[in-house]
Every structure is written in structure tokens, then in C-alpha cells.
C-alpha angles and dihedrals in degrees: 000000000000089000087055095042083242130165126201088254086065094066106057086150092077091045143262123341096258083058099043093044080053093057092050093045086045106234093118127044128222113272112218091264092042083061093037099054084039091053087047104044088040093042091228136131111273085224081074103072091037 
């Protein structure tokens, strides 16, 4: 995110802020379409958030 100059507020594929603030502190892990819209929106392989 840091690399993008992104905000939680930039990824409201993966879900709310307070989600998406979970999954970086790592008490909640990313769901199959969390990984899918981050693979699209990123271009990157899905294989890279697993």
C-alpha cells in the first residue's frame, strides 16, 4: 500500500476500513474474494496474497 500511496479507504473491494485495518494488523485473514478483487485491482497473480 505504502508503495501505491494507498489508504484503507482505497481498497473497498476487501471491505470496510475496520476490515481492512484487521487483515494488516493481522487479526483477520483474507477470504477467497478478498484475494481475488486484490489480485485484480493490484494485477498481480492471486497465488500472491495466499
Amino acid at each position: 500500500m505504502q508503495e501505491h500511496g494507498l489508504t484503507q479507504s482505497d481498497l473497498p473491494g476487501v471491505g470496510a476500513q475496520s476490515v481492512v485495518s484487521e487483515i494488516l494488523s493481522g487479526k483477520r485473514q483474507l477470504n477467497v474474494r478478498q484475494i481475488r478483487w486484490l489480485a485484480e485491482f493490484f494485477k498481480v497473480p492471486v497465488d500472491m496474497f495466499i
